[in-house]
N, C-alpha and C positions, 0 to 999 in steps of 0.2 A: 379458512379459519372460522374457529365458531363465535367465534365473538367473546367470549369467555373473559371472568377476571385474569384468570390466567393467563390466556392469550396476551391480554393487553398488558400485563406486567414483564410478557418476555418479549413483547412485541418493544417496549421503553425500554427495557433493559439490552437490545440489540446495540445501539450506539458506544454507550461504556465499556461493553465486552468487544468490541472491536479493536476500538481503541487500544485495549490492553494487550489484544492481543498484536495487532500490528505493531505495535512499540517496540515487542522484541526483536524484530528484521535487524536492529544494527546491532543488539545483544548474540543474535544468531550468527552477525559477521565476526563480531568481537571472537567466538569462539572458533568457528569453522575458518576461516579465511587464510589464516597462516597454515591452515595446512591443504588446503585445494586450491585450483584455481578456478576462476567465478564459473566458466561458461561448463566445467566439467561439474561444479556443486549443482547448478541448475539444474543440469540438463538428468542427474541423478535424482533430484528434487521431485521433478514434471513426470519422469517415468516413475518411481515411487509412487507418488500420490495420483496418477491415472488409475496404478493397479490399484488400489486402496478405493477408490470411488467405484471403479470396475466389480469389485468385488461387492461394493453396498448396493450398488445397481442390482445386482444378480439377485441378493439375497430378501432385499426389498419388494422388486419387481417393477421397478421405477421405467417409466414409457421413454426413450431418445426421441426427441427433437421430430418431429414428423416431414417436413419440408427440407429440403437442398437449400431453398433459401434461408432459412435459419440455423442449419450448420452453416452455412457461408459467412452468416454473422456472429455467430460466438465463436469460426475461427479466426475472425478479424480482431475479434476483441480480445481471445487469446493472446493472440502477437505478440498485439500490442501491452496488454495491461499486466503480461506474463513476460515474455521474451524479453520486449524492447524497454519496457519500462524496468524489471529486475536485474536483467543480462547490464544493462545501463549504469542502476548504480551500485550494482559490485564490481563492474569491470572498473568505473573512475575509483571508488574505494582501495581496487586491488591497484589504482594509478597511483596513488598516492593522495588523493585526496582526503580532507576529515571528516568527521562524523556530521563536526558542528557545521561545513558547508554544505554537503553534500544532502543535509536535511532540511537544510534554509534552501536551497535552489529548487528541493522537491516539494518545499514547504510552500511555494510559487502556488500551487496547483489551485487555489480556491479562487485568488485574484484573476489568475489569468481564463478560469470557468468562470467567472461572472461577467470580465469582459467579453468572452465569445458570445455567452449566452443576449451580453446587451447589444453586441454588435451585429446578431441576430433577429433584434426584434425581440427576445425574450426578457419578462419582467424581473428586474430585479432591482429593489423597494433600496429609497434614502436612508433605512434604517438597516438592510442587509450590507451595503455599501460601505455603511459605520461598522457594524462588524466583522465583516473582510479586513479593514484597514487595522482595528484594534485588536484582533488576531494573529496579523502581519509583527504588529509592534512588536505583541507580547511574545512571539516566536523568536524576532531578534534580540529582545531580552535573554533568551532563554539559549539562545547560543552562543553568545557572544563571546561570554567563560571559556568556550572551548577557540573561541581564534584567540582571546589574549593567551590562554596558556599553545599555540603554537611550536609544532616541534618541526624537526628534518625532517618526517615522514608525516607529515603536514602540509601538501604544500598544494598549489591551483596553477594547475598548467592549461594552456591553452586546449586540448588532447581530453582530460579529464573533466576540464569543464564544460565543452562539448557533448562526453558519454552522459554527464548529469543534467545538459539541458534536453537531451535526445531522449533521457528518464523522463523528464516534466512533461514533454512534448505528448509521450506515450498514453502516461497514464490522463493527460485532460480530454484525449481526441476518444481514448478507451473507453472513458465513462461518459462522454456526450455521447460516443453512438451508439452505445449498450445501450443507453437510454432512448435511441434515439429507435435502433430497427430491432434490437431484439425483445421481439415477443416473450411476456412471461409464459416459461417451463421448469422442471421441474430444478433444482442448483443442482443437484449432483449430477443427472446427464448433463446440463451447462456446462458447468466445471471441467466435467471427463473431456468434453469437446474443445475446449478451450486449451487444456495441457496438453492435448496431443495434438494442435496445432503449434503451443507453445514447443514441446519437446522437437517436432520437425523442422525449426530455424535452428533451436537453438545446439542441435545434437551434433552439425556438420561444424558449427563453430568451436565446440571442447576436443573436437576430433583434430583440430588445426592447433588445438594449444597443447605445449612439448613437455609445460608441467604435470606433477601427476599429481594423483589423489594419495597422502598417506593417513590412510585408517590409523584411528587412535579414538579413546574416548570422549576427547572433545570431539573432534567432527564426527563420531556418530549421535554425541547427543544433539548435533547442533542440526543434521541432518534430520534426528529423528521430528523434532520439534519443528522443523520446517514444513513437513511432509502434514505433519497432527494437527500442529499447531496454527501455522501461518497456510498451510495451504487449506487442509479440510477445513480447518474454522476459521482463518481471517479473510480467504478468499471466496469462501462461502458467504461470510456473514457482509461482504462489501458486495455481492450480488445480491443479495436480499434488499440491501438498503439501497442499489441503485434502482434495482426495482421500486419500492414502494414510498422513496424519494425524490424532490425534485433536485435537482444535478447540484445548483451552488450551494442550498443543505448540506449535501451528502458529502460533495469534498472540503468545507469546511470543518468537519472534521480532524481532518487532517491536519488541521493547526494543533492538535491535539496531542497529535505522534511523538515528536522531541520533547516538547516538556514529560510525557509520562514515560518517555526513554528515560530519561537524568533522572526520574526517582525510580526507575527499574532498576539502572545505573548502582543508586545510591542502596538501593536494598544488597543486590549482588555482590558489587565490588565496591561497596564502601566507598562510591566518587564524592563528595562535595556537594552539597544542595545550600546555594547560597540566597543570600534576601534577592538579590538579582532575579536570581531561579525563579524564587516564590512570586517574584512580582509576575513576572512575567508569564507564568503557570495563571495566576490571577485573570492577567489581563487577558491572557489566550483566552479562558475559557468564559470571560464576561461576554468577549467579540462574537465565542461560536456561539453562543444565548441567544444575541439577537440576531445571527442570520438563520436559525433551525426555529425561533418563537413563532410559532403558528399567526398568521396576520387577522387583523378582529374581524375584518371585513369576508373571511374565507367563512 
């Protein structure tokens, strides 16, 4: 980077565009979901947007990974932050679980990286601690709407709520060790490396599922947006930032996701954005203030 105003304005502006863009994952299930089933959406998802990266590789000229041991580690991180963390909570969604759980239990992901991180040895300040916790609150504010309004395909089975902790699991171990062994290169050979590890777990599993895919306008918009959207730009832009973040920053974030789902929500399908919401939109994003504020002492 050259250090540039620019630089530095899209370097701050990475956070927010992430944000927005990950928020649509359960707008993209809202559409695609009833008409595929999860492990065959994916696995069209990962081979899509492999070729897509394949092709910007080509045309760019962008160098792959030069060591055995650094593809070994971005296909680990694949797996998991691809396969097991996404395959996880579309397959509990496609169990029957709701939006508004299924976002709280992934919504987990910041508390429980700042206890591995402390139980490691690594620092994380009285004041990060405070906003983990008021992040947490303001998440449960902010779904709560969705367990009171509660339907029959609503519902927390022992099975689904498993696939969603086996989600949580994925994406904190994905991003401690992305952080932890993979060398920065370049995101789009990353990426490439990554989906086609993800696409090799997860291709043998839509191959065992008896439902099919029926193409219609929704699931191809919701396909195409996955592929653009969520994978070239949100899983891009959450490689960047695990890189040039430290780990309880960067999933803190994530407190982010459902509150600016329910106003993606409310823009699309006209859902409700209640004073609840707002509060809790408020308070989420007070919490992630103080665990991303740069410490004075740094």
């Amino acid at each position: 980077m050259s250090g540039s105003p620019r630089d530095g304005a899209l370097l701050r502006a990475m956070p927010a565009v992430f944000v927005l863009i990950w928020s649509t994952g359960f707008i993209v299930a809202r559409y695609g979901m009833p008409h595929a089933p999860p492990m065959k959406f994916l696995a069209v998802r990962y081979a899509l947007s492999f070729l897509c990266f394949l092709l910007w590789i080509r045309v760019s000229g962008v160098r792959w990974p030069q060591s055995r041991g650094q593809w070994g580690h971005l296909a680990v991180t694949g797996v998991l932050m691809h396969a097991v963390y996404l395959g996880g909570v579309w397959a509990a969604v496609k169990a029957g679980m709701g939006a508004g759980l299924s976002s709280l239990i992934v919504g987990l992901q910041p508390v429980l990286t700042a206890v591995w991180l402390s139980a490691s040895g690594s620092s994380v300040t009285r004041r990060q601690w405070l906003g983990l916790s008021l992040g947490l609150a303001g998440l449960v504010l902010v779904v709560s709407r969705k367990f009171a309004q509660g339907s029959a395909g609503d519902t927390a089975t022992a099975f689904n709520v498993a696939l969603a902790v086996l989600a949580l699991l994925a994406i904190t171990i994905g991003t401690l060790y992305q952080k932890r062994f993979v060398q920065p290169c370049d995101v789009r050979s990353a990426n490439a490396v990554q989906l086609l590890a993800a696409l090799a777990v997860t291709l043998p599993l839509a191959l065992l599922e008896s439902e099919t895919m029926r193409w219609n306008t929704e699931l191809a918009g919701a396909m195409a947006w996955s592929v653009l959207g969520l994978t070239l730009g949100g899983s891009s832009l959450l490689y960047l930032l695990i890189q040039r973040g430290a780990a309880a920053s960067v999933t803190s974030l994530m407190y982010l996701v459902p509150p600016t789902t329910a106003l993606v929500a409310w823009v699309l399908f006209s859902e409700p954005v209640t004073a609840v919401t707002l509060a809790g939109t408020a308070l989420t994003a007070f919490g992630v203030s103080l665990v991303v504020r740069p410490s004075k002492s740094a």
